[in-house]
Structures are given as structure tokens and as C-alpha cells.
N, C-alpha and C positions, 0 to 999 in steps of 0.2 A: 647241746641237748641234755648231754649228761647233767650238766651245772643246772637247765632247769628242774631237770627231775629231784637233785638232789635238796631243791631251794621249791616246792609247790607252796607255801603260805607268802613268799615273798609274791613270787609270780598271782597269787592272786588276791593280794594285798597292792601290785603294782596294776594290774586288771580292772582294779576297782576305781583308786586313782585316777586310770586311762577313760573309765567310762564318765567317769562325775565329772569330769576335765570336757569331752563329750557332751554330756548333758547340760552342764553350766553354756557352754559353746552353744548349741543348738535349739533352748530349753526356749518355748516360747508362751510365756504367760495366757496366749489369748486361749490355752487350751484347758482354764479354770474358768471360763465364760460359761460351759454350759454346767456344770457343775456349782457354780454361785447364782443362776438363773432359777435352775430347778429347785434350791434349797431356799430360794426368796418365795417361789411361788408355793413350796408344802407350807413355810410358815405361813403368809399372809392368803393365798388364795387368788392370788394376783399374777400374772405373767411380768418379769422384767428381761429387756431385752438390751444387750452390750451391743450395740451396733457398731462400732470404732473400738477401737483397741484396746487393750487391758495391758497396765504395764507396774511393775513393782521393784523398784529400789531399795536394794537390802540393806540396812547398819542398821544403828542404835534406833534410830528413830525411822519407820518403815515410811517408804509413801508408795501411795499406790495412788494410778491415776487410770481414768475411764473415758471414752469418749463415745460421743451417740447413746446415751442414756434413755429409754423410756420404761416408767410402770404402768401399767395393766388399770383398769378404770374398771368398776362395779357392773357388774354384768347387766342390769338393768339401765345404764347412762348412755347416750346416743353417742355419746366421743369415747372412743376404745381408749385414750392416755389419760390419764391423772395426771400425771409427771413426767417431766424431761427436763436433759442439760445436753447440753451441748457438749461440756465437759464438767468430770468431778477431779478434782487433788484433793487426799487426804493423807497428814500426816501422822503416824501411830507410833505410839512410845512401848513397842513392843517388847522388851525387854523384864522391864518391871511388872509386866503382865505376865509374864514367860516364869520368870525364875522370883518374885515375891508374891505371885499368886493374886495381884490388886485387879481391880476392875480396868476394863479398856478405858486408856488414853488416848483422846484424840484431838491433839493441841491445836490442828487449824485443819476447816476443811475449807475449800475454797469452791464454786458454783461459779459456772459461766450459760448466761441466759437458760437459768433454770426457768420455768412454766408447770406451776401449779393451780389445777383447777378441782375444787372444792364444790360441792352441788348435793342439794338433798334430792331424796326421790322417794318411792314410795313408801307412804306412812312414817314420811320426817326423818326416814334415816340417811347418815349421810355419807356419803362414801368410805370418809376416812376414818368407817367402823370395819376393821377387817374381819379375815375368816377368823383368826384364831391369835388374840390378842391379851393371851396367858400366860404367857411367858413369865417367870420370876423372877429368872436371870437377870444380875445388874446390868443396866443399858450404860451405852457407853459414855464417858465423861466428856463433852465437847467444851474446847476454850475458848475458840473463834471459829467465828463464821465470816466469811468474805460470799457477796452478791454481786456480781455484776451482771446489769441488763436483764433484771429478775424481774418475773409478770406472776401475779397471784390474783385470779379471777373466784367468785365465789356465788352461786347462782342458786336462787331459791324461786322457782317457779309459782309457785301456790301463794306466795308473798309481794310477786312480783318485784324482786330484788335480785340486783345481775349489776356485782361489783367487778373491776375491775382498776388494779392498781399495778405500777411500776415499782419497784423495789432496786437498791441500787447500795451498799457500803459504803460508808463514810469513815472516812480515816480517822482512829479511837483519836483521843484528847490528851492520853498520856499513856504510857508505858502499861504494857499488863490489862490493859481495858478490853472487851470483845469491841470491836467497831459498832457504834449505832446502824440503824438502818432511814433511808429518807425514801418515804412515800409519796405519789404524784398519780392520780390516777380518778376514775367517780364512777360513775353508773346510774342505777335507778335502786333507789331504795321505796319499796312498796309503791312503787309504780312514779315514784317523782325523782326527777332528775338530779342528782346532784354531784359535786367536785369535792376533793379530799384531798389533802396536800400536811405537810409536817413530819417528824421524825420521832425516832422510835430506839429505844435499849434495842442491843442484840435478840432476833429469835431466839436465838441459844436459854437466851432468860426465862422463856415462857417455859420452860420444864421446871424453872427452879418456883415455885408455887409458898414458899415460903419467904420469900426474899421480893419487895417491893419492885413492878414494873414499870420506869419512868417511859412515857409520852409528852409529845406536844405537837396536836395534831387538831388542823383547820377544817370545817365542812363549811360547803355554802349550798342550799337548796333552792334554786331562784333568788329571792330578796332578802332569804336567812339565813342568816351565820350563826359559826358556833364555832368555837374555840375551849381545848380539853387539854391542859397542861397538869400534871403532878402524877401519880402512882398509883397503881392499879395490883392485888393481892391475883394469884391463878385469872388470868386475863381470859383464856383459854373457856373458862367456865362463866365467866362476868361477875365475879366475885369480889365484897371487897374495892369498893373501887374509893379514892382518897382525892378527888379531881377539883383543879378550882375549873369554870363553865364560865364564858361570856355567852352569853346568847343576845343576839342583836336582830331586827326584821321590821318589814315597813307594817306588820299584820300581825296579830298575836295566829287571830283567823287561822293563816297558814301554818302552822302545828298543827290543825287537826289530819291530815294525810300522812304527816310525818310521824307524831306517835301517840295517834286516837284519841287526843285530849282536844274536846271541843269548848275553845275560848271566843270568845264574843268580837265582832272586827273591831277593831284599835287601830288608833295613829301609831307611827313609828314608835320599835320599842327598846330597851339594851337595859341587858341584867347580867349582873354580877357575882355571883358567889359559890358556895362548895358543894359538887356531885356526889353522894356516897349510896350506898346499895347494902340495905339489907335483906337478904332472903329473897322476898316478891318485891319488895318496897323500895323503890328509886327515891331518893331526899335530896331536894335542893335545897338548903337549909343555910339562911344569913345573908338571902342574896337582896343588894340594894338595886335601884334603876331606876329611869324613866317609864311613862307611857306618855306618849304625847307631851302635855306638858305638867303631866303631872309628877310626884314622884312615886314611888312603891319599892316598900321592900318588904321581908320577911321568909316565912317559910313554904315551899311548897313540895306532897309527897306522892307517888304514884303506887300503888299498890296492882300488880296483876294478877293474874292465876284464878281469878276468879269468873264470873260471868260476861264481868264486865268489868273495865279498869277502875277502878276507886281513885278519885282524886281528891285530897285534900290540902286546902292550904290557909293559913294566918296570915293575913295581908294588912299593914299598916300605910297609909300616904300622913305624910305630914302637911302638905298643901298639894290636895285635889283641883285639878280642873273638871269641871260637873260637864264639860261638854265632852272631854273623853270618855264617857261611859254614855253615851248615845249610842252605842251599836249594841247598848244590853237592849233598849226597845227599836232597837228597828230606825234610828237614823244618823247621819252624819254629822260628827265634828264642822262647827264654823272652821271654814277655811280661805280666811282673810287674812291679813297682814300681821304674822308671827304664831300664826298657831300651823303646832304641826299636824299633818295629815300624810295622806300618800296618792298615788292615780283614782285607786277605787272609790276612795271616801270622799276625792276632791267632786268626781263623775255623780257619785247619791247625791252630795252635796247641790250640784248646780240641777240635778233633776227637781229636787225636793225644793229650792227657790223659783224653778221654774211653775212650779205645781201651784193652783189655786188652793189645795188642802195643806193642811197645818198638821196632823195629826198621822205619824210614820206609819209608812201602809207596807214596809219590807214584814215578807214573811218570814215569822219562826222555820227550821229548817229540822223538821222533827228528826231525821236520824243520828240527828247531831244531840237532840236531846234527850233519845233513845239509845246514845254510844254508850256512854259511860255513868258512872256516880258519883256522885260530887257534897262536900261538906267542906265547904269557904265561908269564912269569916273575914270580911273588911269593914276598918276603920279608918275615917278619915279626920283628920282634929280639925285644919281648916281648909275649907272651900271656894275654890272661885265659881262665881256664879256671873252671868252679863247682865240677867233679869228679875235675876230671884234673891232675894237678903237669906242664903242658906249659912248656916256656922258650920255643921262640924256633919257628921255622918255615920251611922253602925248600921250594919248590914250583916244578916248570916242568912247563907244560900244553902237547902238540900238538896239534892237530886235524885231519886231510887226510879230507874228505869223508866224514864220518860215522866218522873210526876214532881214536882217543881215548887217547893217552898222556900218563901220569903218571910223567914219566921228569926226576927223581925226586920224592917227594913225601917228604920228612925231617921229624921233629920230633926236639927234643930234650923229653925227657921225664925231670923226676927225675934229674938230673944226667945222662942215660945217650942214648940215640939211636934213635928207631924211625926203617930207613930205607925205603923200599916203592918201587915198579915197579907200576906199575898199567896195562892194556892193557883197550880197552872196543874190541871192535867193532860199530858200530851201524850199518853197511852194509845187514846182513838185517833181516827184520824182530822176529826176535828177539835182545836185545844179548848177547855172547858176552865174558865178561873173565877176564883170567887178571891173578891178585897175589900178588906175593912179595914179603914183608915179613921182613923181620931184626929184630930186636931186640938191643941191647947197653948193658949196663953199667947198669942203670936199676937206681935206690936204692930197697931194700924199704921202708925208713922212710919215705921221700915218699911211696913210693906208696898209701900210708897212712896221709894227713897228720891226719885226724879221730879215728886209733886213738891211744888216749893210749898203751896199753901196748905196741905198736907203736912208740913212738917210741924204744924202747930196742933194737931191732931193727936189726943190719946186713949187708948182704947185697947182692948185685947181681945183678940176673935181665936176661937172654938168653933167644931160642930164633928161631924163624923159621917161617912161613907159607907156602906155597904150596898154592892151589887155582888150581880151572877153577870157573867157574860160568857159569850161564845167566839170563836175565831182564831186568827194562825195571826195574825199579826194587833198592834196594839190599836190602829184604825177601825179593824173589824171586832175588834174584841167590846171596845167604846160604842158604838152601832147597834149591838145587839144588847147594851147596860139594862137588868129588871134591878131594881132595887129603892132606893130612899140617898137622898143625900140634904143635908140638913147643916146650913152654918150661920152662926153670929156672935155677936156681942152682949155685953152687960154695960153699965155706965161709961162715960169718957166724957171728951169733950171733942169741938171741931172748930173750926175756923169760921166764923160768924160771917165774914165775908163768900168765903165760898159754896156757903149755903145760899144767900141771895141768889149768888150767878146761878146755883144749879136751878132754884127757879124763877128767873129771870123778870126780880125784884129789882127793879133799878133804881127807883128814890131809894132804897135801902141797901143796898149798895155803893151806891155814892155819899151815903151817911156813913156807912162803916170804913169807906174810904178817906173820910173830910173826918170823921171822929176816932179813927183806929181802929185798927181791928181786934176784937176781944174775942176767945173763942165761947161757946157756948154749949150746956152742956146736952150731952145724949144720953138719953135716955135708955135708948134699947137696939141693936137691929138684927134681924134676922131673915133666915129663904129659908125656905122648905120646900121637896122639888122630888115628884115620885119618876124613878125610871122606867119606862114599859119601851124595852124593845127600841134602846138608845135615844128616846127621845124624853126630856126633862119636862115637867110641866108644872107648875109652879101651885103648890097648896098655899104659901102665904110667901110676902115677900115686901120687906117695912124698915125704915130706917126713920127712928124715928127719937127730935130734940125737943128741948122746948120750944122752940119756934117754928118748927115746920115737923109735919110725917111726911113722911116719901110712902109710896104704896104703888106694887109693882105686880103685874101679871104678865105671864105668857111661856114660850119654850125657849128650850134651847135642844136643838136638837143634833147630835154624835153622830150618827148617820150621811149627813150629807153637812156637817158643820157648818147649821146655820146660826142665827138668833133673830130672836122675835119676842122683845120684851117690851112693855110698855110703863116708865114708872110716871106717878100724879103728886107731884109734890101740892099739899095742903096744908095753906099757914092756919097759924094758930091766932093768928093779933088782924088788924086790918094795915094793908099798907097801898100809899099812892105810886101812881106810876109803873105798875105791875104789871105784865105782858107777861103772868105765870100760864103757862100750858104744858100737857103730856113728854115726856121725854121720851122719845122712839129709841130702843137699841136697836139695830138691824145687821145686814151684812152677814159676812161670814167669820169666823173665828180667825182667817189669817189680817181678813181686813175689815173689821168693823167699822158700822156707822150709827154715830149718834146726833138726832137732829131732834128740834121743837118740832109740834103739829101749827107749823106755818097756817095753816088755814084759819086755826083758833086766834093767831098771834094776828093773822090778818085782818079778821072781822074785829079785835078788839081796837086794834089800828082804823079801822075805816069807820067804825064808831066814835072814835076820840077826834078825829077829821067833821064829821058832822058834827057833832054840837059844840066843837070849838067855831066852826062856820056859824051858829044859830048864837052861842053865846060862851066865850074863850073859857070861863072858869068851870065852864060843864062837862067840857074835853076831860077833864079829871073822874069823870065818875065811871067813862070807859077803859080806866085802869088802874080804878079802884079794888084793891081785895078786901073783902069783908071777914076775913077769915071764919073760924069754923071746925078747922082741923081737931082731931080727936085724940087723945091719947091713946099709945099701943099696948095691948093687954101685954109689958113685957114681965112679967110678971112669971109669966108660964110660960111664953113662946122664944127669950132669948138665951142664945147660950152665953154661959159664964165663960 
């Protein structure tokens, strides 16, 4: 006793010792659980709770590990967790923090079936806006991140968008690398279903906002694909984005659910080129592709933030198929042998050959033409066409909130020019459009490239269009045509022979067949045709050579697509053997019929049978033409 009294700083220098030796011995970590709980929740406003143990390995490099992890979810969210793991490891380079005073190091944290779930809620805010998210203090330096059996769900109700993705670490590519991360997972984005799959730089990357973020990651939304490979600036914000984009799909159509761009139904399509993002403005810019069978490239830009999405885009084809842009008015792509199509187009398709009408009766779909606004320009250098001799094509489209300019809409046709103005108001609820179309300089002979005798034929036809109409579709819109439509010629020439046939001259026909055919020239021809209310009816209507006028009355009527026209060829000379009479157009627009007035061809027949019975060479004077025909004031009625 004496020797302690004499020795108290040893004795409680050996005390002290005896307790830390104690403490070390008995010291149990999980007794900083609630103390790291409580100091989570003053900062963020959030409960976290250490469910499993808390345990820390002391040297150079500290780790501390955690198990039963959960955080606290926004007091207004139906699911009390935001976050959990199963288990954390993380390793801390405590030292250098300690004694050089540097910011936290934390070389590897590792996650076992972490679950994060992201969700907005009232007034667009979104959880993982916390209480108090002020801090200055440097956050800590993370090197790696390790995921395994990670779920990141992210749910926007008002959007109806409820993603849900698998998350999983991929073992880095070389030495010093954080590990990628590979995604596997889909959901509903704005109400349509779709799969997400591809991989991704370290999360760790997304704080560094300065430093490019590599992806390569696959969507498919039903029959459309999309593919998004290269670097992305602050990901986190959608900033910046540097991305090459395949986009492939049986419908252009289907983008509009996906992102509010309403494009017209199209055969299958796939495009190619660079994503970038400035400010509001999405730019796909250089991208080349198919549609159907045509091709298309160029630029196209997306502008938001405003009322309404702005869409613009410069579109070039080098060779157009004219039947792929059938779903601008309302019908289908031929879908025969080598043209592409898909179910929907193939199904209009066999409706629309089913159908006695010719004339596409699919309605306009106004809140599609009421989504967005639009300033597109396409051109097209050559054209295929199956019926029409079209060359080339320039097209510029506006759109301002449902009102619809085609200013201008040009082809060149048969050497010559249709040029059109087209005005759609789709404001009311019924579309209101007014079109003036020109015509100039267009070759009769092309325009007749399957008439053989025809090909001898030359001439250049003109004239011009303007109506008002009414209706949602181009059937109805025709139906309801007020206006004037007026077309013709100026001099040419035509086939000597197939003027006979047309009026069924036969001694003179078999003369131009027995002496050759020479063409002959014309003189003039023209129609002139007032609309009231889709139905055409004919002010003058003359074709007219030196040898014969043609002269034509009656309708044609857009409404129920009929015709009802009468032309009277009148020669000009007298000729034998003649059975000239009325030429009836008739039928309907998909199937026309053109016949003689038999009746007249009959009595001249049963005339030429009698007095060849009384006396053979008298038979000749009941098919005899005296001619008579007049020349046509073209002077003032044809167009140049």
C-alpha cells in the first residue's frame, strides 16, 4: 500500500491503461447507431435506421460496415423507404484527412441489394429534394462504387411514367477504373410500355459534371427501338448531351405517345445520326435513313418550354417513293410485292381495295394537329411514282396550333410544274381548307407514258385550281369543293390515227393505217368546270384539230365519285364509213366506263343494211359524214 501511495500518477496512469484495455475489450460500435441516425435526420429531415449491426476496423485505411439499412421517404410519398441495402462497406482513408486536413476519402464503397425509389409528388417536387441541402462543406471523394443486385425504380404519376430498372457492377476494364454499371429493367414511360437494357460509366461519375458521361443503352416501346451510345455533360440535369441515336420502328405514327411529336403513319423506318441538346432544343442533326422505301436524311429539332413543342426539321430524299407519304392524306402504302409496309398499313391497305371509293376517307386526327408546331421543309430530287410521270418535289409545311400551311407544295411533273398553296384550318372542329394550284407546261406525251399512240403526241397542258372546302378527311374535304377548276392546251400535235378511233371513223382509219400514221396538228383544248358543293359541272369542254372538235358536257361529281360526261366528236372534212357518235364517260372514279351511244351507232347500222338491200352502193350514204365541225374560239378559252 505504502509503494502505491508513494507512486499515485503511475497508479493512475496504470488505471487508465486498465480501463482503455476494458473498453477496447468490450467497446461495441452498435452504440454510435443512434447517434449517426439522429445526425442524418437534423441534416436531411429524413429518419435513417441501422437495423443490423454497425461495425468499424481501425488502421490506415478505416472501413466501416452497416447492415439493414433504411432512409426515410418525403412525408407526402405512400412508401415510408426511399432507400435501403441490405448491407454498406466502405472504405476511408482516414489519416490524410486527420493529420493534412484534405477532404474525405472514400476509395470503395461497396452496396448489397441496394433499392432506391425516386418519385415526384406534389407540384413536381421530387423526393430527393431534402430538408436542408446547404451544406458547403466538401462532400466526400468516392473512387468506386460496387452494386450488386441494385433496383432503381423512378415514378412520375401525373406523367404516367413508373420505371423500374436492375442495376448490377461490372468488373472495370483495367486497373484504376470505377466499374461500369449494366442496366436491365422497363416500365411505362407516359403511359406506354417499354424495355431498357445497356450499360453505363460509374454512378460515382454523375457528380463529376464536368467530365464527359459514357452510355450505351437500348429502348424498345412496342415495335420502336432506340439505341443511345457516346457522352452525356451533367446527365443528372440532361445537359449537354453528345449521343450518336439509331432510331428504328414499323410507324413513324408511334412517337407521337412517346414524345408529343405528331408524324404522319409511315412504312417501316431507321435513322441514324447525332443527339445533342441545347437549353429547350433537342437536335438530331446529320441523321441519314430509310422510310419505307424511300430514303431521308437531314436535320431534325425539338424545341420545348413553350406552349406547345416546336418542331422543326430540313429533310432531303434523294429518291422518294410517292406512295410512302400516303398517310399525309389519309391512305395506304401499296403493299405488294417489295414494298415495305407493316400490319396497320397492310389492314387500310386491303380496306381501301376493298372499297368501291377511290378517294381516302381516313380522318385527320385533330389533337394531333393541335399538339404541337411545326416548320418542315422537304425535298425530294427524284421520285417514284406507279402512275404519275412526277420528277422531283419541294414541300414546306407550317403548323401554329392547329392551322396548317402548305406554302408551297411543288412538283415537277412531265417536264412541266404543279405549283399549290394549301391552307388547312383545324382550330374548329370542323377542318376548313382553301387550295390554289397552277399548273404549267406539263408534257401530254408523259402524261401518257402507257398510251403507245400517245407517244406521238405533243403539247403542254396548264390551267389552275382554286376551291374552299370543308371536312376532316380528303374524301370529305373533295365533297364539299366551291370553287372553279379550269385546264388546257395551246397548239401540239396528236396521232392522226387515234383521232379516227376516238370517233369511230373507220374508212379513215384504215387509211391512216394502209398510208401511216402522220400526226395532226391541234389546235386548242380546254375544261372549264364551276365547283358548288363537290360537284364539277362543266362551263366549256373542247379538244379541238384540224380535223375534228371534240365537245364535251356534263359532271363529275367528288361527293359520291361519279362521272357523267358526254364528248361529240365533229369532223371537219366529210368521210365514208363513219359510225361517229357521242362518247359516254360514265362509272365511277375507281372504275370508269367509256362506251359509244350504241343506239345512234345502231340506227346508222340498220340504215346502211336497208339500202344496201334496195341498192349496195347506197349503203354508203348511212355512214357517210358530211362534216361541218367548227373551229374552237381558242384564242381566249385555251391555256398556254
Amino acid at each position: 500500500m505504502d509503494d502505491i501511495g508513494r507512486h499515485p500518477l503511475l497508479v493512475a496512469l496504470g488505471l487508465l491503461v486498465l480501463a482503455l484495455v476494458m473498453l477496447l475489450l468490450l467497446w461495441d460500435w452498435n452504440w454510435l447507431k443512434g447517434p449517426i441516425e439522429r445526425r442524418v435526420e437534423a441534416q436531411t429531415g429524413r429518419s435513417l435506421q441501422i437495423g443490423g449491426d454497425l461495425d468499424v476496423d481501425l488502421g490506415r485505411v478505416v472501413t466501416v460496415s452497416a447492415d439493414g439499412l433504411q432512409f426515410g421517404n418525403a412525408s407526402w410519398s405512400k412508401q415510408p423507404v426511399m432507400a435501403s441495402a441490405d448491407r454498406l462497406v466502405m472504405r476511408i482513408e482516414l489519416w490524410p484527412t486527420l493529420i493534412q486536413r484534405r477532404e474525405i476519402v472514400i476509395p470503395e464503397l461497396r452496396l448489397s441489394r441496394p433499392q432506391v425509389r425516386l418519385e415526384t409528388g406534389p407540384k413536381g417536387v421530387g423526393n430527393w429534394e431534402f430538408l436542408d441541402d446547404s451544406d458547403d462543406s466538401e462532400p466526400p471523394q468516392f473512387r468506386q462504387l460496387w452494386v450488386d443486385e441494385g433496383r432503381l425504380r423512378f415514378i412520375d404519376d401525373p406523367q404516367r411514367t413508373d420505371i423500374d430498372i436492375a442495376l448490377q457492377s461490372r468488373a472495370p476494364t483495367k486497373p484504376g477504373v470505377a466499374p461500369a454499371i449494366a442496366v436491365d429493367g422497363g416500365g411505362r414511360w407516359k403511359g406506354n410500355r417499354f424495355r431498357l437494357e445497356g450499360h453505363a460509366e460509374s454512378p460515382l461519375e454523375l457528380a463529376r459534371t464536368e467530365e464527359p458521361y459514357r452510355i450505351d443503352l437500348r429502348a424498345a416501346a412496342g415495335p420502336t427501338r432506340a439505341r443511345a451510345r457516346g457522352t452525356l455533360l451533367d446527365p443528372l440535369r440532361l445537359r449537354d448531351f453528345d449521343l450518336r441515336m439509331t432510331l428504328s420502328g414499323q410507324n413513324l405514327d408511334d412517337l407521337f405517345p412517346l414524345i408529343g411529336i405528331a408524324l404522319p403513319p409511315t412504312p417501316p423506318y431507321r435513322f441514324d445520326g447525332r443527339l445533342t441538346r441545347d437549353s429547350n432544343t433537342w437536335r438530331y442533326d446529320d441523321f441519314t435513313g430509310k422510310v419505307g422505301n424511300s430514303d431521308l436524311g437531314g436535320s431534325a429539332h425539338v424545341t420545348t418550354g413553350g406552349a406547345r413543342p416546336m418542331f422543326k426539321a430540313n429533310l432531303v430524299s434523294q429518291r422518294l417513293d410517292l406512295d410512302d407519304l400516303a398517310g399525309f392524306i389519309g391512305a395506304a402504302p401499296q403493299s405488294g410485292r417489295g414494298e415495305a409496309t407493316n400490319p396497320e398499313l397492310q389492314a387500310l391497305a386491303a380496306k381501301q381495295e376493298a372499297s368501291s371509293r377511290l378517294l381516302p376517307d381516313t380522318p385527320y386526327e385533330l389533337r394531333k394537329l393541335r399538339a404541337m408546331d411545326a416548320d418542315v421543309r422537304l425535298k425530294a430530287r427524284r421520285i417514284n411514282a406507279s402512275s404519275l410521270p412526277i420528277d422531283n418535289m419541294d414541300a414546306h409545311l407550317y403548323l401554329d396550333n392547329g392551322l396548317l400551311r402548305l406554302e408551297p407544295l411543288n412538283f415537277g411533273v412531265a417536264d412541266g410544274v404543279i405549283r399549290s398553296n394549301i391552307r388547312m384550318n383545324a382550330r374548329e372542329e370542323v377542318i376548313r381548307t382553301h387550295a390554289d394550284i397552277g399548273v404549267r407546261g406539263l408534257n401530254l406525251a408523259k402524261l401518257m407514258p402507257e398510251a403507245q399512240l400517245a407517244q406521238e403526241t405533243i403539247g403542254r397542258v396548264g390551267g389552275k385550281i382554286a376551291v374552299d372546302m370543308r371536312g376532316n378527311s380528303i374524301a370529305r374535304m373533295l365533297g364539299t369543293a366551291d370553287g372553279d377548276v379550269a385546264v388546257g392546251m395551246g397548239r401540239g400535235q396528236i396521232s392522226k390515227l387515234l383521232m379516227k378511233l376516238a370517233g369511230l371513223n373507220l374508212a379513215g382509219a384504215i387509211r391512216t393505217k394502209l398510208t401511216g400514221d402522220k400526226p395532226i396538228p391541234i389546235r386548242c383544248a380546254f375544261g372549264d368546270f364551276v365547283a358548288k358543293d363537290g360537284l364539277l359541272t362543266t362551263r366549256a369542254l373542247v379538244f379541238d384539230t384540224t380535223d375534228t372538235i371534240v365537245l364535251g358536257s356534263g359532271t363529275v361529281n367528288l361527293r359520291d365519285e361519279t362521272l357523267d360526261l358526254t364528248m361529240n366528236p365533229r369532223p371537219k372534212g366529210r368521210s365514208l364509213l363513219s359510225l361517229r357518235s357521242p362518247l359516254y364517260v360514265g362509272g365511277t372514279f375507281k372504275n370508269p366506263d367509256f362506251k359509244p351511244d350504241y343506239a345512234r351507232i345502231g340506227l346508222r347500222g340498220a340504215a346502211a343494211l336497208a339500202l344496201g338491200a334496195i341498192a349496195p352502193p347506197a349503203a354508203l350514204l348511212a355512214t357517210t359524214e358530211l362534216g361541218g365541225g367548227m373551229d374552237a374560239d381558242c384564242g381566249s378559252r385555251s391555256a398556254k
